[in-house]
DRENKOL-931167 format. One line per 10 residues: number of its first residue (from 1); their letters; for each residue x negated, y negated, z of N, C-alpha, C, O. Coordinates in Angstrom, 1 decimal, padded with zeros to 4 digits, always signed. Each point is the difference from the previous one (the first is absolute). Example, Ala and Ser with C-alpha at 12.3 -4.5 7.8 and 13.67 -1.06 7.14 Angstrom:
# DRENKOL-931167
1> AS> -013.2 +005.7 +007.8 +000.9 -001.2 +000.0 -000.9 -001.2 +000.0 -001.0 +000.0 +000.7 ~ +001.4 -001.1 -001.4 -000.9 -001.1 +000.0 +000.8 -001.1 +000.8 -000.5 -001.1 +000.1
This chain:
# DRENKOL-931167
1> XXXXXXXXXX> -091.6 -076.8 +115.7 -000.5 +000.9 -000.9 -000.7 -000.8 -001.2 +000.5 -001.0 -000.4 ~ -001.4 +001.6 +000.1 -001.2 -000.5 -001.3 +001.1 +000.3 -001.3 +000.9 +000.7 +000.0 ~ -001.4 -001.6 -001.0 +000.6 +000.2 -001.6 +001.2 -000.4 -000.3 +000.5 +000.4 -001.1 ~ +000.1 -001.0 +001.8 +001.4 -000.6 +000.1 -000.1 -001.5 +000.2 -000.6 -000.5 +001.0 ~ +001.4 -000.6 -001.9 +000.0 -001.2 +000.2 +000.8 -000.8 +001.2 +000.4 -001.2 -000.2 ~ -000.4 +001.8 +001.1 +000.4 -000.5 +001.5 -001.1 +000.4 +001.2 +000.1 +000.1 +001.2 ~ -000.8 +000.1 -001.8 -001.4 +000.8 +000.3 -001.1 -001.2 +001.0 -000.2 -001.1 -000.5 ~ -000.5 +001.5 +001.6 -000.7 -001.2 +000.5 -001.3 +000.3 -001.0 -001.1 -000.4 +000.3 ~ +001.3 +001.1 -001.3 -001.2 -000.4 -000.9 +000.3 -001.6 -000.8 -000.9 -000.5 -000.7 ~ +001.8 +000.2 +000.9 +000.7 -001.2 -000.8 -000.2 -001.4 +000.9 +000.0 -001.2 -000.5
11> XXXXXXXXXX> -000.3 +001.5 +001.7 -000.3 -000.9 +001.3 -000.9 -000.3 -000.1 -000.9 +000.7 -000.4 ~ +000.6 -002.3 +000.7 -001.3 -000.8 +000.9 +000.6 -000.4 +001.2 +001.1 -000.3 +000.1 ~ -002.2 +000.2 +000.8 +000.4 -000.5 +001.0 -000.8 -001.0 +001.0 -001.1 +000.3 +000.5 ~ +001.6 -001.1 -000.3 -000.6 -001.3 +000.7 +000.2 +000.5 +001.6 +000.9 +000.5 +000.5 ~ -002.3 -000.9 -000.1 -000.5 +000.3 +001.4 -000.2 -001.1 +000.8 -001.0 -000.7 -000.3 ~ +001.4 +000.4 +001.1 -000.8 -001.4 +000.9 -000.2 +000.7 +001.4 +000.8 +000.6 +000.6 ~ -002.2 -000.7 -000.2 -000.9 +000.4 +001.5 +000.8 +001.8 +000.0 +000.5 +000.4 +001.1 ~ -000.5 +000.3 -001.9 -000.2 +001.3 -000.5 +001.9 +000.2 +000.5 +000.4 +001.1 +000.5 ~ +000.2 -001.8 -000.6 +001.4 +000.2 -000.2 +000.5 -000.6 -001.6 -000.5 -000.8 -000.8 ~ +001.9 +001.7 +000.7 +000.1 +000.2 -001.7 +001.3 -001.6 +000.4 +000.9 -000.2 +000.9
21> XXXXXXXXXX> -001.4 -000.6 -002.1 +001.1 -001.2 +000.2 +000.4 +000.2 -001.2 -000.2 -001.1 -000.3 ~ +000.5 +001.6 -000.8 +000.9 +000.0 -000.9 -000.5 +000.9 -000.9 -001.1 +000.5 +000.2 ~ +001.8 +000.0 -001.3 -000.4 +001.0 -001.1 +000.9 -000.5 -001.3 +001.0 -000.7 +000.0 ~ -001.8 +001.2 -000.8 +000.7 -000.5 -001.8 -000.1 +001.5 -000.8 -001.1 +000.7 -000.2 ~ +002.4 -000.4 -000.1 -000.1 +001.0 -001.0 +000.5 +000.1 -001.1 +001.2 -000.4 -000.1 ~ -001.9 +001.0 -001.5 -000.3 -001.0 -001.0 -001.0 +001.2 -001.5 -001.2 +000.2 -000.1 ~ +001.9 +000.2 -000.4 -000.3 +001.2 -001.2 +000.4 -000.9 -001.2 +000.9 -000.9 -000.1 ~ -002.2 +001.5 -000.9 -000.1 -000.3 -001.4 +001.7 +001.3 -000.7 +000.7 +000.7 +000.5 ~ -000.8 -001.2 -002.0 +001.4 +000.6 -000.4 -001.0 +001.6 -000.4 +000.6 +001.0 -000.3 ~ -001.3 -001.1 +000.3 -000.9 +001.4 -000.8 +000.6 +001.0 +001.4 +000.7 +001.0 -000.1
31> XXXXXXXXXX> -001.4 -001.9 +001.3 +000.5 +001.2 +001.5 +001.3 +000.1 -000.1 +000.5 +001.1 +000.4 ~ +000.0 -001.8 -000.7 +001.7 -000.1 +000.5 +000.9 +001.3 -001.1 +001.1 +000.4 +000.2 ~ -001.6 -000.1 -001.2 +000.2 +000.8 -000.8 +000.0 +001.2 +000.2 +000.7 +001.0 +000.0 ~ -002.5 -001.2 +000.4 -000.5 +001.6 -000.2 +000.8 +000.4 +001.6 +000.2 +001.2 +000.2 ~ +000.2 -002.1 +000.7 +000.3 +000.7 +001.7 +001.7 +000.2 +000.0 +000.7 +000.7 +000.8 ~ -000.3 -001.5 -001.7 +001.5 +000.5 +000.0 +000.8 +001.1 +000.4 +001.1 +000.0 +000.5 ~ -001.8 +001.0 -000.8 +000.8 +001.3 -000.2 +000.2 +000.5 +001.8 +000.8 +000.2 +000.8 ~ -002.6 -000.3 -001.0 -000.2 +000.0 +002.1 +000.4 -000.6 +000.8 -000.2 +000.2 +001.2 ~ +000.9 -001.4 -001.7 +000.6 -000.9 +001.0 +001.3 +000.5 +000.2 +000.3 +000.4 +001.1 ~ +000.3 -000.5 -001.8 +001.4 +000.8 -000.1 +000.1 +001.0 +001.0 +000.3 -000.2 +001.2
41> XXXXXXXXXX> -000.6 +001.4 -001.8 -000.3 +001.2 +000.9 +000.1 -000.2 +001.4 +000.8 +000.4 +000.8 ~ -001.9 -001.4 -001.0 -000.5 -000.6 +002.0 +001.0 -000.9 +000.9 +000.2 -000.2 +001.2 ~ +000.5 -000.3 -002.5 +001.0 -000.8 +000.4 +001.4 +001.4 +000.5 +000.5 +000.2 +001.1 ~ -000.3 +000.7 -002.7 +001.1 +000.6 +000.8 -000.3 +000.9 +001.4 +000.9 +000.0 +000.8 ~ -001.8 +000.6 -000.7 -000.8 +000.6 +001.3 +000.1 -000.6 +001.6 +000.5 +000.7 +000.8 ~ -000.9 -001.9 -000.5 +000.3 -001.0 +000.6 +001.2 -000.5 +000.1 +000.5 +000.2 +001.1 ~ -000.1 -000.7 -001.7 +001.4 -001.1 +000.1 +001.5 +000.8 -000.1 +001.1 -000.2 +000.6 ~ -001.5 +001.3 -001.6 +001.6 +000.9 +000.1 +001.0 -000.4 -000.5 +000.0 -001.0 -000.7 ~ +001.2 +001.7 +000.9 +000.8 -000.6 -000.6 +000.5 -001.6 +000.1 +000.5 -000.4 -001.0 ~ -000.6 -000.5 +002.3 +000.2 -000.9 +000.1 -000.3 -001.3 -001.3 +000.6 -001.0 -000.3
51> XXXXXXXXXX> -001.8 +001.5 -000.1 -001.0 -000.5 -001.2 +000.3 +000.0 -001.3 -000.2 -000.7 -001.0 ~ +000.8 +001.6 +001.4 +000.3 +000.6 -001.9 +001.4 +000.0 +000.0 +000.5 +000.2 -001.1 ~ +000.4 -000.4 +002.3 +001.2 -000.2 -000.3 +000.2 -001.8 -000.6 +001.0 -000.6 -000.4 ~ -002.2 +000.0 +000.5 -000.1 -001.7 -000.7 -000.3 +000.0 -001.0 +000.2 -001.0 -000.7 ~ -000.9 +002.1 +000.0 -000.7 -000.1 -001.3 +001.1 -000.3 -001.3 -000.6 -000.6 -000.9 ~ +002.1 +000.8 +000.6 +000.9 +000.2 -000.7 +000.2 -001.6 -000.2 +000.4 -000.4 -001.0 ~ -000.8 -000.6 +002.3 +000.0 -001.5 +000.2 -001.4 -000.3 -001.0 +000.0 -000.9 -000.9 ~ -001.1 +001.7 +001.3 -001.3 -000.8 -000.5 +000.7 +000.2 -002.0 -000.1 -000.7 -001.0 ~ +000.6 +002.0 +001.2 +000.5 +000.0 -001.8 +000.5 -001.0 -000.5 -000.5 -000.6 -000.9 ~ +001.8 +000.2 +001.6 +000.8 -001.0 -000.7 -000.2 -001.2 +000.1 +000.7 -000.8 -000.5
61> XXXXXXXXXX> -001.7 +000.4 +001.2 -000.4 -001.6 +000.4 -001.0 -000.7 -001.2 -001.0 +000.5 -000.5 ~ +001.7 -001.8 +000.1 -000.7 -000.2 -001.1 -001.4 -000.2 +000.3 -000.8 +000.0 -001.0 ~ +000.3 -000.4 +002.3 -001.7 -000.4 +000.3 -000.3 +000.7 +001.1 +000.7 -000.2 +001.0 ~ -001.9 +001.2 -001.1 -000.6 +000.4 +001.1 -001.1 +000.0 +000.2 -000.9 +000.7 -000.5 ~ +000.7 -001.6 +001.6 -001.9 -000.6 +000.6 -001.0 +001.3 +000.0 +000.3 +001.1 +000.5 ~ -001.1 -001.4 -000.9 -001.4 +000.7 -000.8 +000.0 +000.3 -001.0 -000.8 +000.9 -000.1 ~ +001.2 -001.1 -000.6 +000.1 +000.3 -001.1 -001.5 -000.6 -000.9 -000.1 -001.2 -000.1 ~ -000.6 +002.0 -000.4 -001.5 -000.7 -000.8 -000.1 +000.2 -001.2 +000.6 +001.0 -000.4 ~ -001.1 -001.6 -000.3 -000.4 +000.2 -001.1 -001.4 +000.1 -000.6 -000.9 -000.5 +000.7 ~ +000.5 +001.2 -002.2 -001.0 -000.3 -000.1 -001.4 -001.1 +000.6 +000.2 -001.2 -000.1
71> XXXXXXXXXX> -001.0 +001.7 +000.5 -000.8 -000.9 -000.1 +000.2 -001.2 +001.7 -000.7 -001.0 +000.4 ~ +001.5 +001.6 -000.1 +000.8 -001.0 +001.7 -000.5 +001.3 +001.1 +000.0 +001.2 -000.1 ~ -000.6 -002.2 +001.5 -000.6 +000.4 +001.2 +001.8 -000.8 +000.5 +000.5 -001.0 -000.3 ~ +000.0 +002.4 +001.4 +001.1 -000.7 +000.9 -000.8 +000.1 +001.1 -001.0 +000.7 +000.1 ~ +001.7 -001.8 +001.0 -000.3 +000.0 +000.9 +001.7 +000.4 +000.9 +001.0 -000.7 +000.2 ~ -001.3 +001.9 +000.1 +001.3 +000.3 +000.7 +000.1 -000.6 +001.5 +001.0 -000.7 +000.1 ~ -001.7 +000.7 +000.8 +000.3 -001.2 +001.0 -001.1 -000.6 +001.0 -001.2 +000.3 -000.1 ~ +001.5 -001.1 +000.9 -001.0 -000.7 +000.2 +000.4 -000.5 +001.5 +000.9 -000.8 +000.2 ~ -001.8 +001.4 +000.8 +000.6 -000.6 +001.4 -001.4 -000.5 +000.6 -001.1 +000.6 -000.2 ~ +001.4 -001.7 +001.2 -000.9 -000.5 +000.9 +000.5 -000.5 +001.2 +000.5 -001.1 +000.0
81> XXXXXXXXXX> -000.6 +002.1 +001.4 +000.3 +000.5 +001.0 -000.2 -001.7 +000.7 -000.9 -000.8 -000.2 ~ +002.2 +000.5 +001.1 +000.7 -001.6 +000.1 -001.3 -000.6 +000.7 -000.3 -001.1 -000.1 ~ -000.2 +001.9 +000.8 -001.2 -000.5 +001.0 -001.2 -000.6 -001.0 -000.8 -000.8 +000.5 ~ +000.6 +001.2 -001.6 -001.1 -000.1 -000.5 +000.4 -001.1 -001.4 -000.8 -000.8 -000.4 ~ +002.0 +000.8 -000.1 +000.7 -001.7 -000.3 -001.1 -001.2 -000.1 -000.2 -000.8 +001.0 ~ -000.2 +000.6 -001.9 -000.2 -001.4 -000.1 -001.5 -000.4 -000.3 -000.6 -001.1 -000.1 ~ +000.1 +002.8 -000.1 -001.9 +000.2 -000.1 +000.0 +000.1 -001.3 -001.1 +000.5 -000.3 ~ +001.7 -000.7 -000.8 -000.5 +000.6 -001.3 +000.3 +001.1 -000.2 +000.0 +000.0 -001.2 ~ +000.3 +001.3 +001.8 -000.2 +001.2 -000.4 +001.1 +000.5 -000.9 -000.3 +001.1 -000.3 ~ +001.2 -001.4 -000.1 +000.8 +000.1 -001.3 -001.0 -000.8 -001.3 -000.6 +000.5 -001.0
91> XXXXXXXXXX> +000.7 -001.2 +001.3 -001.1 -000.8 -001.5 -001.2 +001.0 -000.4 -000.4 +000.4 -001.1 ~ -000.1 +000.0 +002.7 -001.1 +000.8 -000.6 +000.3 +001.3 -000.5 -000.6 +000.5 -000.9 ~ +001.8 +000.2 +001.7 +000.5 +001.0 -001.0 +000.0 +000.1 -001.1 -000.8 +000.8 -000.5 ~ +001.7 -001.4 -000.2 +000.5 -000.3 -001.0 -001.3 -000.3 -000.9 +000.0 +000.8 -000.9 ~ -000.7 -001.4 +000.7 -001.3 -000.3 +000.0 -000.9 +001.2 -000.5 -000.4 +000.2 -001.1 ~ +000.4 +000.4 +002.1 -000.6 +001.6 +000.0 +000.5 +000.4 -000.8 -000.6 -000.1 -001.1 ~ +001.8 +000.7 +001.1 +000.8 +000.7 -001.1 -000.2 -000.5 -001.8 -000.2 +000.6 -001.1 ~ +000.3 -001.5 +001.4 -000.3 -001.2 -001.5 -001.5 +000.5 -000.6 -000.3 -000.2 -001.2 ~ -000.4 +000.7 +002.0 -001.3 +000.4 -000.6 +000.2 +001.2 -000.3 -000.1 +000.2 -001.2 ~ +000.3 +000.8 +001.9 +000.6 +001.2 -000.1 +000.6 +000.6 -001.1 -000.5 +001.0 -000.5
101> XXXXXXXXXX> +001.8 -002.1 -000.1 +000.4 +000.0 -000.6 -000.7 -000.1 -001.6 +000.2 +000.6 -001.0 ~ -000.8 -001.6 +001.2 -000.7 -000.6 -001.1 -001.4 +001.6 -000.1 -000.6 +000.3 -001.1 ~ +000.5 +000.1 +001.8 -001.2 +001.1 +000.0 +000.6 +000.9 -000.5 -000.6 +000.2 -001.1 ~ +001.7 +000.6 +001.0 +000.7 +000.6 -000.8 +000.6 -000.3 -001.2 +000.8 +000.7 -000.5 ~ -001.1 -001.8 +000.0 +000.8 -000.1 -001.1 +001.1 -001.0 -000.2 +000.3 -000.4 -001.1 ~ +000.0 +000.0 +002.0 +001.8 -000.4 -000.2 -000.4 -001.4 +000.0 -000.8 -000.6 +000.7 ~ +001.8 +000.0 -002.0 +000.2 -001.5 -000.2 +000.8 -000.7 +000.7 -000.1 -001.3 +000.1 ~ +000.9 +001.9 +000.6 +001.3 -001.1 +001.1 +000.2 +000.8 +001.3 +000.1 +001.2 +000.1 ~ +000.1 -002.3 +001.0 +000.7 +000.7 +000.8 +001.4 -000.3 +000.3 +000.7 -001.0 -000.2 ~ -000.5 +001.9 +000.6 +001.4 +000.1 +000.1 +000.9 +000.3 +001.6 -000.5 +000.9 +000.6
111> XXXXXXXXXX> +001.7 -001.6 -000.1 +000.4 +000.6 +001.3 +001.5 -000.6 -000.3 +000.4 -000.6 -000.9 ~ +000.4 +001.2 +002.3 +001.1 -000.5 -000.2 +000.1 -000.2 +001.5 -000.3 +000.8 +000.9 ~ +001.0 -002.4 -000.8 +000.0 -000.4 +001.1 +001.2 -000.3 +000.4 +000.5 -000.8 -000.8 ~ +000.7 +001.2 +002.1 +001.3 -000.8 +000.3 -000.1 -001.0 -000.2 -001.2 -000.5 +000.1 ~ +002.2 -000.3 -000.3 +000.5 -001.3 -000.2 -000.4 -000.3 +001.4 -000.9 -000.8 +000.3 ~ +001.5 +001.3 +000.4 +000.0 -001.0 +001.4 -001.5 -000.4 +000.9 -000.2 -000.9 +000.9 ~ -000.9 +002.3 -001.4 -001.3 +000.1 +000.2 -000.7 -001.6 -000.6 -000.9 +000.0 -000.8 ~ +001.4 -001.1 +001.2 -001.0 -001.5 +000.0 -000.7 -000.1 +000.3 -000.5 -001.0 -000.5 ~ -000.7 +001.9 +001.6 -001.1 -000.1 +000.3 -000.6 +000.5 -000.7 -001.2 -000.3 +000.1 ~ +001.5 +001.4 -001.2 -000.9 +001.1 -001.0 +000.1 -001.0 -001.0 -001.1 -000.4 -000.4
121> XXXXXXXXXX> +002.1 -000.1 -000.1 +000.1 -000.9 -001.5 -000.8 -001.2 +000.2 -000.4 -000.6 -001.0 ~ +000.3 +000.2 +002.1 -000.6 -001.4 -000.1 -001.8 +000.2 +000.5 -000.9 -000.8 +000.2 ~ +000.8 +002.2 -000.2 -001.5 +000.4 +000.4 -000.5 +000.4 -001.5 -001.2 +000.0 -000.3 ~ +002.1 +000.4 -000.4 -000.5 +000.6 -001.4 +000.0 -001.1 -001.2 -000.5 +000.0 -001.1 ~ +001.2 -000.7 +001.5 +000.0 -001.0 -000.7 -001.4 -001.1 +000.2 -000.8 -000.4 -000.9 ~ +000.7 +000.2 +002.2 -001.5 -000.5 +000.0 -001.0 +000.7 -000.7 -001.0 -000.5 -000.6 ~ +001.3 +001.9 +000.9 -001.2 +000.8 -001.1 +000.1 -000.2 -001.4 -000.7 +000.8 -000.6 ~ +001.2 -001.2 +000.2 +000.5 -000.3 -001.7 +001.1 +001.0 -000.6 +000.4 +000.0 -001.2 ~ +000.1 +000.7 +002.0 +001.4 +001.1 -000.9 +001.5 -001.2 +000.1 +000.5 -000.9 +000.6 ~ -000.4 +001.7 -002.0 +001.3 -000.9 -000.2 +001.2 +001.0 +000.2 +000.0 +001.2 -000.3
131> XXXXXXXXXX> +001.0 -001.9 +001.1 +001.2 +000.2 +000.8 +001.1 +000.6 -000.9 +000.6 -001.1 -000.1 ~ +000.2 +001.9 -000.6 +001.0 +000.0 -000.8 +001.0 -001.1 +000.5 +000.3 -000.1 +001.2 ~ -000.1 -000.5 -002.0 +001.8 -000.7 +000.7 +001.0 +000.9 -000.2 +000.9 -000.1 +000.9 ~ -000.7 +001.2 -001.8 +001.0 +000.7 +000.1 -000.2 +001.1 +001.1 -000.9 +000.7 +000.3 ~ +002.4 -000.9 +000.4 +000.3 +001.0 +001.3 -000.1 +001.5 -000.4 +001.1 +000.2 -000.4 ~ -001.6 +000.5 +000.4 +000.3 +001.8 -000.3 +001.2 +000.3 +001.4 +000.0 -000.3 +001.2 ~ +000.5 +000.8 -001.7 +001.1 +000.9 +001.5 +000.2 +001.4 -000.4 +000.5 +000.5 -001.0 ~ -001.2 +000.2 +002.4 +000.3 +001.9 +000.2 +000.7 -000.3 +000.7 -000.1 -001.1 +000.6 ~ +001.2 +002.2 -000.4 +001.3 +000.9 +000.6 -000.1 +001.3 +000.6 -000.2 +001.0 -000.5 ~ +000.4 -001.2 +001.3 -000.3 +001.7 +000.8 +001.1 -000.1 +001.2 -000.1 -000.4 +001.1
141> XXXXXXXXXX> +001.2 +001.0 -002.1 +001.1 +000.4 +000.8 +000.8 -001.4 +000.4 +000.4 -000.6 -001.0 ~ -000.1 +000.1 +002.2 +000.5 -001.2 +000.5 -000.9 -001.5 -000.5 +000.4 -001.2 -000.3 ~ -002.1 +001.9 +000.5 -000.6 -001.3 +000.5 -000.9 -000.2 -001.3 -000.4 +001.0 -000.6 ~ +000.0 -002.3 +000.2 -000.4 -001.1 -000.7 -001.5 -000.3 +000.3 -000.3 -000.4 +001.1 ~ -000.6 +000.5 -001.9 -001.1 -000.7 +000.0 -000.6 -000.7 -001.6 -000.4 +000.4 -001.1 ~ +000.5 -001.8 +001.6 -001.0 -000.8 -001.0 -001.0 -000.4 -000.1 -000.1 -001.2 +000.2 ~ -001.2 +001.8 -000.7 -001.0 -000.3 -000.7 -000.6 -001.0 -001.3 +000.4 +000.0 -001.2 ~ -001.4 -000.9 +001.7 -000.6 -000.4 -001.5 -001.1 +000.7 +000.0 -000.5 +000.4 +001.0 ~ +000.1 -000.4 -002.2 -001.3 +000.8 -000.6 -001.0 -001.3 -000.1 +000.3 -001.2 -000.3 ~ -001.6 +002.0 +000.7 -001.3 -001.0 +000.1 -000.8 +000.3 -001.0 +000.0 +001.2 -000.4
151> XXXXXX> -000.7 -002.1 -000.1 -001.1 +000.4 -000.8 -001.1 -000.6 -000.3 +000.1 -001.2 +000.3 ~ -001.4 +001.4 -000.8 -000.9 -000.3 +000.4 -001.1 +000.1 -001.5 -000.4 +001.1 -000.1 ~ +000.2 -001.5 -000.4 -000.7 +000.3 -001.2 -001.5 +000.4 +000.2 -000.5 -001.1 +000.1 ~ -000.6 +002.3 +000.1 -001.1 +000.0 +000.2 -000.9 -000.1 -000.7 -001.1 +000.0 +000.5 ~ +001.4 -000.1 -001.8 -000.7 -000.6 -001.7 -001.4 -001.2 +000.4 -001.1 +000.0 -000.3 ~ +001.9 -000.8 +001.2 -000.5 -001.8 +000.1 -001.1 +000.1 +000.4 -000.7 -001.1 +000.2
């Protein structure tokens, strides 16, 4: 569905010989504001109780990934399909977006990457974003996830 920030309006997508090898999706904080309300909604409609019986976790957790701020493009996630590995097509994503970004307005970008994700951190890092050293950790229920935050200055 349109107007909501989980939306393939939020999508690019990389094609090789008219097959899709990866996609990047990636909203300024102005969208992420104004679609909030619709996302929700779409989220409880969809997902159900299962979804929203986690949300009392997203409350009490001191850090939760996406989080934007003024003036920050996120890049919520970023895949390139194993077959197609090794062509550039993350760099060029990312890449894309960065213009994107900068066409709307926004001074930084912004994502949150697992810890254990070494092929994303050492790809973003060649693009010039700097790595947090500090670990963020969400909680949802039993299980643990650690994130560092990326960033990217678009000023330069």
């Amino acid at each position: 569905m349109k107007k909501n920030y989980l939306s393939f309006e939020h999508s690019l997508f990389a094609e090789v010989d008219g097959e899709i090898a990866g996609v990047i999706m990636g909203l300024d904080w102005r969208t992420r504001q104004q679609e909030r309300m619709r996302t929700g909604l779409l989220k409880f409609r969809y997902f159900g109780g299962p979804f929203w019986l986690k949300v009392p976790y997203l409350l009490v957790n001191p850090y939760v990934p996406g989080i934007i701020g003024e003036g920050e493009y996120y890049i919520g996630h970023l895949v390139v399909y194993p077959q197609f590995r090794g062509m550039g097509l993350g760099k060029k994503l990312i890449a894309k977006e960065e213009d994107i970004a900068r066409k709307r307005g926004a001074q930084r970008m912004v994502a949150d990457v697992k810890v254990i994700n070494e092929v994303m951190i050492k790809l973003v890092k060649e693009m010039g974003y700097t790595v947090s050293g500090d670990v963020k950790e969400m909680v949802i229920g039993r299980d643990r996830f650690h994130f560092y935050r990326i960033t990217k200055d678009l000023r330069n």
